[in-house]
C-alpha positions in Angstrom: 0.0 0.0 0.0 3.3 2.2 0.7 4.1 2.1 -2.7 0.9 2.0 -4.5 -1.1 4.9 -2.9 -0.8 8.3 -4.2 -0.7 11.6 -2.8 -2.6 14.6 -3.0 -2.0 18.5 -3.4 -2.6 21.7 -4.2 -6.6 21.6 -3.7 -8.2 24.4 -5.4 -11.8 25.7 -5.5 -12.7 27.8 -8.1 -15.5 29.2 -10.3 -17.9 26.2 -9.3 -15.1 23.4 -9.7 -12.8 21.4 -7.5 -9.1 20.9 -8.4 -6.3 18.9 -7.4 -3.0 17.3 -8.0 -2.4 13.3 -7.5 1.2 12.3 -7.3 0.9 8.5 -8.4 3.5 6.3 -7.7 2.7 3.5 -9.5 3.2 6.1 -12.4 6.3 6.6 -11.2 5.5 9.6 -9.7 3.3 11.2 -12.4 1.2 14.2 -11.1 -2.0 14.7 -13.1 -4.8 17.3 -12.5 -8.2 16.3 -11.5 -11.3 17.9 -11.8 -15.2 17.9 -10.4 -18.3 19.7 -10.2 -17.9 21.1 -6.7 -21.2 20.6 -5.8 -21.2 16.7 -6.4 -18.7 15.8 -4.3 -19.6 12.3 -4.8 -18.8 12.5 -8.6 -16.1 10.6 -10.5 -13.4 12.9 -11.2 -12.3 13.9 -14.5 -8.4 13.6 -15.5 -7.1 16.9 -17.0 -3.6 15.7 -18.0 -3.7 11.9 -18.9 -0.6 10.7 -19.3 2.2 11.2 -20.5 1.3 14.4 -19.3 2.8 15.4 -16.0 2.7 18.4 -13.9 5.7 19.7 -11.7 7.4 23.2 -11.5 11.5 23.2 -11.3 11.8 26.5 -9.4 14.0 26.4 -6.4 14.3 22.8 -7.4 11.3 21.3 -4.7 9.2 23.3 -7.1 5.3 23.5 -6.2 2.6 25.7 -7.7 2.3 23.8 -10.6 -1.2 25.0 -11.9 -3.8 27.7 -11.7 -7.1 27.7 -13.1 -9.7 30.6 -14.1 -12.7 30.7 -16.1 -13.2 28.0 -18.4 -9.1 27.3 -18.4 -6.1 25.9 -16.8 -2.5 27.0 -17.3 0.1 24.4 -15.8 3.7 23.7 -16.3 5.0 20.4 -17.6 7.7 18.3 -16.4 9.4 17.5 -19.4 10.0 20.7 -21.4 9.4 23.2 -18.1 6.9 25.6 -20.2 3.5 27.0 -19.4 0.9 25.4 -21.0 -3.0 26.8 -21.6 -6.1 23.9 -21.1 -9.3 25.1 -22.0 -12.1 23.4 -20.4 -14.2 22.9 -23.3 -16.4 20.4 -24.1 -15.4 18.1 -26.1 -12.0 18.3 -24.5 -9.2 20.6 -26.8 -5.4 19.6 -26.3 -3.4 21.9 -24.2 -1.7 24.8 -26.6 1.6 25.7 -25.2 1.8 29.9 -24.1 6.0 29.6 -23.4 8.7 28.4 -25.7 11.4 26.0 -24.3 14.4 27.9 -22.6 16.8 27.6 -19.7 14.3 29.0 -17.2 10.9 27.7 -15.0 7.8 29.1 -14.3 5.8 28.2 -10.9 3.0 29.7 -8.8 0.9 31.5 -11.0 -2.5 33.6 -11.1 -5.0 34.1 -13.6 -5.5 37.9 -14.1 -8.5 38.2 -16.4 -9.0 41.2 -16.8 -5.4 41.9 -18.4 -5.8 37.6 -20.5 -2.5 37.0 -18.5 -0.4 34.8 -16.6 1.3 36.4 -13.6 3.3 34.4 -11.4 7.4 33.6 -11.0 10.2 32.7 -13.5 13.3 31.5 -11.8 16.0 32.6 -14.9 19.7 33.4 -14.6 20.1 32.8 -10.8 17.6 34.7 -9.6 13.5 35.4 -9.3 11.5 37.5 -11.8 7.5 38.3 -11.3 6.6 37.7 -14.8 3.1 38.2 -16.6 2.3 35.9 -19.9 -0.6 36.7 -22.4 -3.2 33.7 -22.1 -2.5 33.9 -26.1 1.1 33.0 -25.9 4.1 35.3 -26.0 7.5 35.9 -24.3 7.6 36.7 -20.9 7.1 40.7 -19.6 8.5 41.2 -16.4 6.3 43.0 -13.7 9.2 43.2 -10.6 12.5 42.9 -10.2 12.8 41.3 -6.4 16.2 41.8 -4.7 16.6 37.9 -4.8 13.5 35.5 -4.1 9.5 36.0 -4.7 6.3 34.3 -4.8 3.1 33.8 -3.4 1.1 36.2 -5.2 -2.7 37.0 -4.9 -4.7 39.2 -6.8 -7.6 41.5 -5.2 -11.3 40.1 -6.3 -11.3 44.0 -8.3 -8.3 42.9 -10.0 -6.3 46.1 -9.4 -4.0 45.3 -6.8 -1.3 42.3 -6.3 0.3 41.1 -3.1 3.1 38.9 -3.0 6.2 38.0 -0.5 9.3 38.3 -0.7 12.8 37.5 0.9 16.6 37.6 0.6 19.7 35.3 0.9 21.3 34.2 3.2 17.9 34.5 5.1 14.7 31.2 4.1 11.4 32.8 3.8 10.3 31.1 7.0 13.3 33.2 8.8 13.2 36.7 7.6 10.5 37.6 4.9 8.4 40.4 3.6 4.9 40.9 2.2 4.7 43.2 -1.1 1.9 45.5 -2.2 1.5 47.5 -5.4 -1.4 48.8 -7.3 -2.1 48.0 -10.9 -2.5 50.3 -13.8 -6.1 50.2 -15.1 -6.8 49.9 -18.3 -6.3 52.8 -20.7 -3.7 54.2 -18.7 -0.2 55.1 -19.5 1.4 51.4 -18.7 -1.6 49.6 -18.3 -1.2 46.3 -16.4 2.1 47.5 -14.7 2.6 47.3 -11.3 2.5 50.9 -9.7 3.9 51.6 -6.4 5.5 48.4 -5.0 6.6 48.4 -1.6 7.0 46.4 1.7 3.7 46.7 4.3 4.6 43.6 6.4 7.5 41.2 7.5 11.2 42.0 7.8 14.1 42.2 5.3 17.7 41.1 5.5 18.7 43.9 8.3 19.2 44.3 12.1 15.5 44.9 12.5 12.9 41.8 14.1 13.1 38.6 12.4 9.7 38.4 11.1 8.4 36.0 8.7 4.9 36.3 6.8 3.2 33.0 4.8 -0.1 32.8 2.5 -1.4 36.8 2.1 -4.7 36.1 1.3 -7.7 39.4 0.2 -10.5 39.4 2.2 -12.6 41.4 -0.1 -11.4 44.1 -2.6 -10.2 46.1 -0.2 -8.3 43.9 3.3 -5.6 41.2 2.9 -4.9 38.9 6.3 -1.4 36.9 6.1 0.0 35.0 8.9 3.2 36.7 10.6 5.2 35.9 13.8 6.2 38.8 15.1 4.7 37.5 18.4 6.7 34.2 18.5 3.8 32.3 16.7 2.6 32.5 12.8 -0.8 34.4 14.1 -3.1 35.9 11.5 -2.9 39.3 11.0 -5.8 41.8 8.7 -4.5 45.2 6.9 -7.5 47.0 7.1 -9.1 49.0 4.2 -8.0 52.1 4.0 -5.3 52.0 6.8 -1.7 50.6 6.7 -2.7 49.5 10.3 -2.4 45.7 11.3 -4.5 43.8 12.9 -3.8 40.6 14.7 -6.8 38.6 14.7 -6.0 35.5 16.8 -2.8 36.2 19.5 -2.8 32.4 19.8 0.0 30.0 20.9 -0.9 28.5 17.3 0.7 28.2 14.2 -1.3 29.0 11.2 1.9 28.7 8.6 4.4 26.3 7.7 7.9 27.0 6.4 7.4 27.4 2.6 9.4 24.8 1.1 7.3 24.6 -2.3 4.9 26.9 -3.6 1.0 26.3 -3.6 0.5 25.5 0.5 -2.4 27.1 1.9 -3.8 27.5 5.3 -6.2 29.8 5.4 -9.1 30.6 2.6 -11.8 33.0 1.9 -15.1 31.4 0.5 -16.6 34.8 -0.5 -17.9 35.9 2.9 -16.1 33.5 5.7 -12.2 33.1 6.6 -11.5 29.9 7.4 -8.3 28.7 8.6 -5.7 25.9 9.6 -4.7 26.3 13.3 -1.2 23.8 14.5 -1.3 23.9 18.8 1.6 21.4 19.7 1.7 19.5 16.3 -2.1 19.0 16.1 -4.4 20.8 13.1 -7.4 22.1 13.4 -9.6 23.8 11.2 -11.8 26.5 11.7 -13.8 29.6 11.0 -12.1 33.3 11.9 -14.7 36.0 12.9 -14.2 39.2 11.2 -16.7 41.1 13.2 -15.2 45.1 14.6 -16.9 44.1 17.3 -15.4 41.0 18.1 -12.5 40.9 20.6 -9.1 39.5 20.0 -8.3 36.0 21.0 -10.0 32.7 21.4 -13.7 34.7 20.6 -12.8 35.5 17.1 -12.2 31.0 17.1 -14.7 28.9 15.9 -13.8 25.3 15.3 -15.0 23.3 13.5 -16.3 19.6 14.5 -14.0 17.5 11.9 -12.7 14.1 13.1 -9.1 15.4 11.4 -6.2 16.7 12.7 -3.9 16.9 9.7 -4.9 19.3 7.8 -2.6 20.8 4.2 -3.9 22.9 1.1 -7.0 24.7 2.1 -9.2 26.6 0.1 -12.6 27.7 -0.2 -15.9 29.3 -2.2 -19.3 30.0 -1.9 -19.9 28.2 1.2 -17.3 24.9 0.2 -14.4 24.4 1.6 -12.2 21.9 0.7 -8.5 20.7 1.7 -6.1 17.0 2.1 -6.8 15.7 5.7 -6.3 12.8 7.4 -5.5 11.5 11.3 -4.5 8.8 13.3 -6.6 5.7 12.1 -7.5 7.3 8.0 -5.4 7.8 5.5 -4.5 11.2 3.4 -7.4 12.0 1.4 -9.6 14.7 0.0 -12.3 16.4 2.6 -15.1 18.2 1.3 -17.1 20.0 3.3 -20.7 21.9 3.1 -20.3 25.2 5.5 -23.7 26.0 6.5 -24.8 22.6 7.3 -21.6 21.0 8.4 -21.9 18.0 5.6 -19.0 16.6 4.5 -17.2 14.1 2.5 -13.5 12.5 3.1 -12.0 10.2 0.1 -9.1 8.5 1.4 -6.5 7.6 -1.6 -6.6 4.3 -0.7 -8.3 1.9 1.8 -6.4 1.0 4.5 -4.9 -2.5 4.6 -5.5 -2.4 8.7 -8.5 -3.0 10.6 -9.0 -0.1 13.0 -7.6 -2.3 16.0 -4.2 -3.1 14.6 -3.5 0.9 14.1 -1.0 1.8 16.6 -2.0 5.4 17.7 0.3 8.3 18.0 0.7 9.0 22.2 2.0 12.2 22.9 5.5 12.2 24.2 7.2 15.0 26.2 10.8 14.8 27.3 14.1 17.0 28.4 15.8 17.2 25.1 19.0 19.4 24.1 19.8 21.7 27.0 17.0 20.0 29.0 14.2 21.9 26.9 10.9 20.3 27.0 10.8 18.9 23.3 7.7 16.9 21.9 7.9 13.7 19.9 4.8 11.0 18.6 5.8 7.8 19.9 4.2 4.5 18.4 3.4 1.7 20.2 4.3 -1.8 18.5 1.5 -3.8 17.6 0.6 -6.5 21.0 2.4 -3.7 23.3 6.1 -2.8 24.3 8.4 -4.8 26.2 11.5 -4.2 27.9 12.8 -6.3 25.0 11.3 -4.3 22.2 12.7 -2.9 18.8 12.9 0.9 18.5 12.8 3.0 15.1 13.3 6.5 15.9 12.9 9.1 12.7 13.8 12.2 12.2 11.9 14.6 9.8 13.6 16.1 7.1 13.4 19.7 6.7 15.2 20.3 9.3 12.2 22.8 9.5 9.9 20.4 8.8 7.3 18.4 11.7 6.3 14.9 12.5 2.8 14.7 11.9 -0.7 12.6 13.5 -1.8 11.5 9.9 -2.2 7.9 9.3 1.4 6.9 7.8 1.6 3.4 6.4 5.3 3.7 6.5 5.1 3.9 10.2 2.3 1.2 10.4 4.8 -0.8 8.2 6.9 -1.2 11.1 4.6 -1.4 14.1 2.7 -4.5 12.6 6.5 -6.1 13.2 6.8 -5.8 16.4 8.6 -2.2 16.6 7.9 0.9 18.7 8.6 4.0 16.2 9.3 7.3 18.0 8.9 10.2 15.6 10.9 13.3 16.9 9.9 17.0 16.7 13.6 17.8 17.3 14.8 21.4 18.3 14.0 23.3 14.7 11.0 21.9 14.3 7.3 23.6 13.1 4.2 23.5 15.0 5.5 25.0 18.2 6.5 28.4 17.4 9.3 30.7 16.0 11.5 29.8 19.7 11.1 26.3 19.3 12.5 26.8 16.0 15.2 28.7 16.3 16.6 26.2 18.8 18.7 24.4 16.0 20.1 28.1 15.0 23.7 27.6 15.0 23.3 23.9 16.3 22.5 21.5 13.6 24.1 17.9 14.2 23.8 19.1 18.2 20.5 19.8 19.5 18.8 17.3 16.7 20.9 14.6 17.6 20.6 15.2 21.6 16.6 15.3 20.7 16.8 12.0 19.2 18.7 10.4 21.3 17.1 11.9 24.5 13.7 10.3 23.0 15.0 6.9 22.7 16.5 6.7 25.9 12.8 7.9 27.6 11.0 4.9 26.1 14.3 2.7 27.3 13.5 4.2 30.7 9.7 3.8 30.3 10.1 0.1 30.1 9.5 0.3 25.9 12.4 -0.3 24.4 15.5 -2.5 24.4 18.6 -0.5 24.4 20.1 -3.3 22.6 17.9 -2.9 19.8 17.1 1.1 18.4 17.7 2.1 15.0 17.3 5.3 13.5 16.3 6.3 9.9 16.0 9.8 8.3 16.3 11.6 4.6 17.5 14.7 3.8 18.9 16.3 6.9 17.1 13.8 8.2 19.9 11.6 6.9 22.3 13.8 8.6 20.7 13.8 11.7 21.0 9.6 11.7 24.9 9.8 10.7 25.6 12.1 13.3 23.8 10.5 16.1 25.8 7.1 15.4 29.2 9.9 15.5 28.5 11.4 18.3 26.1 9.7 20.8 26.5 5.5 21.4 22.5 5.3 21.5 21.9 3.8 18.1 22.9 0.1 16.8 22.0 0.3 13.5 20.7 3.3 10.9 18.9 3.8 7.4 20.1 7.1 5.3 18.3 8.2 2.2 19.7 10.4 0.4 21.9 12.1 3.6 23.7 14.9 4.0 27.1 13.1 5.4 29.2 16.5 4.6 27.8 20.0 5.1 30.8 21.8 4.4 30.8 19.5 0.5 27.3 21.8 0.2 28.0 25.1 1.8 28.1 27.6 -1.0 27.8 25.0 -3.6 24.3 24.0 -3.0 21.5 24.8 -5.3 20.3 28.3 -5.2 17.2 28.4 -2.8 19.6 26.2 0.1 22.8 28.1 -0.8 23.1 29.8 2.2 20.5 27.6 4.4 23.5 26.4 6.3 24.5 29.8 7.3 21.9 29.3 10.2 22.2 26.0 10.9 25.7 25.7 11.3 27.7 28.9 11.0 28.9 31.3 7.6 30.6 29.9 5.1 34.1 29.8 5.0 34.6 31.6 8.4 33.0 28.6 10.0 34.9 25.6 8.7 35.6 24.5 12.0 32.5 24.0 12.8 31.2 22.1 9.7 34.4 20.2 10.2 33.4 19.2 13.9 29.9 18.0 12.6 30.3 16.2 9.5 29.6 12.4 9.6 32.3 12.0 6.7 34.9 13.5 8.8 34.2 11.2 12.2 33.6 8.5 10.2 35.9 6.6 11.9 33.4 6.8 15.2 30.6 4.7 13.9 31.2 1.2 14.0 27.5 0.3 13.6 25.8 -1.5 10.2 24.5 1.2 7.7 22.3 1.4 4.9 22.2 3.8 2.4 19.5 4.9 -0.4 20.5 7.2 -3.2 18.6 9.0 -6.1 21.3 9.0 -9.1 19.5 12.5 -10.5 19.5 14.2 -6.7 19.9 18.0 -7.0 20.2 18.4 -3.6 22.5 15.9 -2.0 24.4 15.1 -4.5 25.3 11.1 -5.4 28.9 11.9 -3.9 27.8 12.6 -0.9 26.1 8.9 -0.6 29.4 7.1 -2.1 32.0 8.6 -0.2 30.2 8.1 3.2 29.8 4.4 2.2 33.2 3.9 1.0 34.3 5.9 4.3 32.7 3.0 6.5 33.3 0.0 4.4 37.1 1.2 4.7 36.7 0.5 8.4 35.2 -2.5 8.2 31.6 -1.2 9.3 28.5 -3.7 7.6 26.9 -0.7 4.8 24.5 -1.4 1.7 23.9 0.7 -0.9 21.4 0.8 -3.2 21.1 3.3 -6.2 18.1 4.2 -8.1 18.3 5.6 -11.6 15.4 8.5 -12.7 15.1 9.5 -8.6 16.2 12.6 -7.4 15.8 14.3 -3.9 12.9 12.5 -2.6 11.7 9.1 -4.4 8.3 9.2 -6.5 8.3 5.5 -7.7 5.8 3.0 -5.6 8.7 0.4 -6.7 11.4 2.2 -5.0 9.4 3.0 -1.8 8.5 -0.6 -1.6 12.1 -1.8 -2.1 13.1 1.1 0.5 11.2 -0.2 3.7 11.5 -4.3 2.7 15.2 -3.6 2.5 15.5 -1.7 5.4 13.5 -4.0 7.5 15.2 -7.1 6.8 18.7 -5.1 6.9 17.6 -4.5 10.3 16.0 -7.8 11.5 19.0 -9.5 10.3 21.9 -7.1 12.2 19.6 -7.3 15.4 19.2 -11.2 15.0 14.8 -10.4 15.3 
């Protein structure tokens, strides 16, 4: 079921339809567009882009914001030749016409602007980020901004004659330091009609000494207010510009986050259906959805907070219209799928992507655990319970998230379930850096990557030892991404672990400092310390360079088209260990890049890793 279920995306509601994006593995990880009448939400779906079609944006290389749709069309950007493409919704069907030529450049996150037959969204060309506008016709690109260095994320007011957008500088990530953009556009019959007039900063924080402020989703609340979420406070709290005012106002000063760090374009927490804003809502790494009151009269806080009574907690890719709302939610015992619900009367619909292969009583549960982490910081982690109970004598998987921003989530994971139904306890770590809990809780891995993560990790293993639930004989650890690196530098630098699974790990940081792809190159500045003046440091916490300290069995999984973490990276660790005589597997997958796609690979990823495992702890 691992590898055969597909994953959802980038819901949209729109002009009486229901879109979305469905990453199919056993497709190898072809993304299609779907389509229904949003008021049958029992409907068969329509496929958009049958294969070979296949949708995915390049920019920033995680890409995102893939499609946008407006009356009776659909622009989206194909994988294969990385142009913009124009689907009108016509019945019978017409083939897509193409609006781009081919070039050394990518489009993402776009916006239908009717009222000008345009495109406008973001062109990543020449190392750096344009805001572009493309007639609906065809044509070359006209740029509409010049940011200093990133952009995206850009809404158009209901009117049509104003655009927000965000943007944010090197060596800072959008989540860090960013700012929300504002500009009028010029109407039609004007001297530079369609041009953006006035652009300027109204929220957030730039690359100087001022707050660290970071701003997600700006979303218009009518012609005339935008609300985006900001932390100013310590939390990603939402926030309304009022008409006619450059005052803000913070709607809900909640220990909640209603943002995520923006890794890809097209996430959404918070929607507009025309006379409601509803929003997503994180309180110590649970969602929640629901409605925001916009009343003047209503005070601040938990009154302007209506939930809503949905048996989810995970909750991504909100939006909303005339009374719909519509997102991907799943929890503990069902599966990622896509929720439809009926405002007014509280109807809805769930469609999980695939039925799941357990009966409700063989589900191990997330339980809630709390522990003294790096520094003896209260530090939160979801701890699975093999299936039959823990022993003293159990197995222990712990996993840490990639990101390292990223969060360990309550949604039914199969992967996870995969390994319960054998007999292990899997401890899923909200490590120091970590979203859900705020901007402090977050900024704990500042300066301390390969520290605080690995502390975290081990510090949640050696609880469940404590609690009777684990053997200390018998914990592995598995991550990707710096996820990887986090594994690697626990077995260096803490004698916790006997035994680890890497895909596609960072082993040397200093290998990507300043040589990484654009959107990470100076990601590391935070983590571990500015690049070159810090080579100590990345020195003292590279895996590759204390290879010599891990003398437990290894095994590594590697993408041979990765972006990201290199190949290199994967051989040289391997190489590094086999040289002293440490037990390592590699295996390499051709067409896979940062993150695997293929239901194949994911299958062969957890079989190997299991019985790599069983057969080093002797289960």
């Amino acid at each position: 079921m691992v590898g055969s279920a597909p994953s959802l995306k980038e819901v949209t509601l729109a002009d009486g339809q229901l879109y979305w994006l469905e990453q199919r593995p056993a497709e190898q990880g072809r993304t299609t567009l779907l389509q229904r009448p949003a008021d049958q939400p029992a409907a068969a779906p329509r496929e958009l882009t049958p294969a070979p079609w296949n949708l995915r944006s390049r920019v920033h290389v995680y890409g995102g914001g893939s499609y946008c749709c407006g009356p009776g069309l659909v622009v989206f950007i194909d994988a294969k030749d990385r142009c913009l493409w124009r689907l009108d919704l016509s019945e019978p069907p017409s083939p897509p016409r193409r609006l781009t030529t081919p070039a050394a450049r990518d489009f993402a996150d776009g916006l239908i602007d009717g009222r000008h037959g345009r495109w406008i969204g973001v062109m990543e060309a020449e190392g750096r980020d344009l805001l572009v506008a493309v007639p609906l016709e065809g044509g070359e690109p006209e740029i509409l901004h010049e940011p200093a260095d990133f952009c995206g994320y850009a809404v158009l007011s209901p009117d049509g004659t104003r655009l927000a957008w965000v943007e944010w500088q090197q060596p800072h990530m959008p989540w860090e330091r960013s700012q929300l953009w504002l500009a009028s556009i010029a109407s039609q019959g004007a001297p530079g009609e369609g041009q953006l007039e006035g652009p300027r900063p109204v929220a957030g924080s730039g690359g100087g000494a001022d707050q660290a402020i970071s701003v997600f989703q700006p979303l218009w609340v009518g012609n005339q207010e935008l609300v985006v979420a900001e932390d100013s406070s310590g939390w990603w709290n939402l926030k309304r510009l009022g008409s006619g005012t450059q005052r803000w106002q913070t709607l809900l000063p909640m220990e909640a986050e209603f943002a995520m760090p923006q890794w890809v374009y097209g996430m959404r927490t918070t929607a507009w259906d025309g006379h409601r804003l509803l929003a997503a809502a994180c309180r110590d790494g649970v969602w929640s959805l629901g409605e925001v009151s916009l009343a003047s009269e209503a005070a601040p806080g938990a009154d302007r907070w209506q939930p809503l009574a949905l048996p989810f907690d995970d909750l991504a890719d909100v939006s909303a219209a005339n009374g719909r709302l519509a997102c991907v939610a799943s929890s503990p015992t069902t599966g990622q799928g896509l929720l439809q619900l009926e405002l007014a009367s509280g109807a809805w619909r769930h469609e999980p992507v695939a039925t799941s292969p357990l009966p409700p009583q063989a589900i191990s549960e997330p339980e809630a655990l709390w522990f003294a982490g790096h520094g003896g910081a209260r530090t939160h982690a979801w701890y699975y319970p093999p299936q039959g109970g823990a022993s003293p004598g159990s197995p222990l998987l712990v996993k840490g998230h990639s990101g390292p921003t990223g969060m360990a989530r309550r949604g039914l994971s199969l992967g996870i379930q995969f390994w319960t139904s054998r007999g292990w306890g899997v401890v899923d770590v909200n490590y120091g850096g970590s979203t859900g809990f705020g901007r402090a809780y977050r900024e704990r891995l500042d300066g301390l990557w390969g520290v605080a993560d690995v502390e975290d990790c081990a510090a949640a293993a050696w609880a469940l030892v404590a609690a009777g639930l684990a053997s200390p004989a018998r914990i592995a650890i598995e991550g990707g991404s710096a996820g990887g690196f986090t594994a690697l530098a626990a077995l260096c630098f803490t004698d916790v672990f006997r035994a680890a699974a890497c895909r596609y790990a960072v082993s040397d940081p200093a290998a990507l400092a300043g040589h990484d792809h654009r959107f990470e190159a100076r990601y590391l500045d935070g983590l571990i310390g500015p690049w070159p003046e810090a080579t100590a440091t990345y020195a003292a916490r590279s895996p590759l360079a204390h290879a010599a300290r891990i003398r437990c069995p290894v095994i590594f999984f590697q993408g041979l088209d990765d972006q990201v973490v290199p190949p290199e990276q994967t051989d040289r660790m391997a190489a590094a260990l086999e040289a002293n005589g440490v037990p390592v597997e590699v295996h390499r997958f051709a067409g896979e890049g940062h993150g695997f796609r293929s239901g194949t690979v994911q299958q062969q990823v957890l079989e190997a890793t299991e019985a790599f495992f069983r057969r080093h702890f002797q289960l």
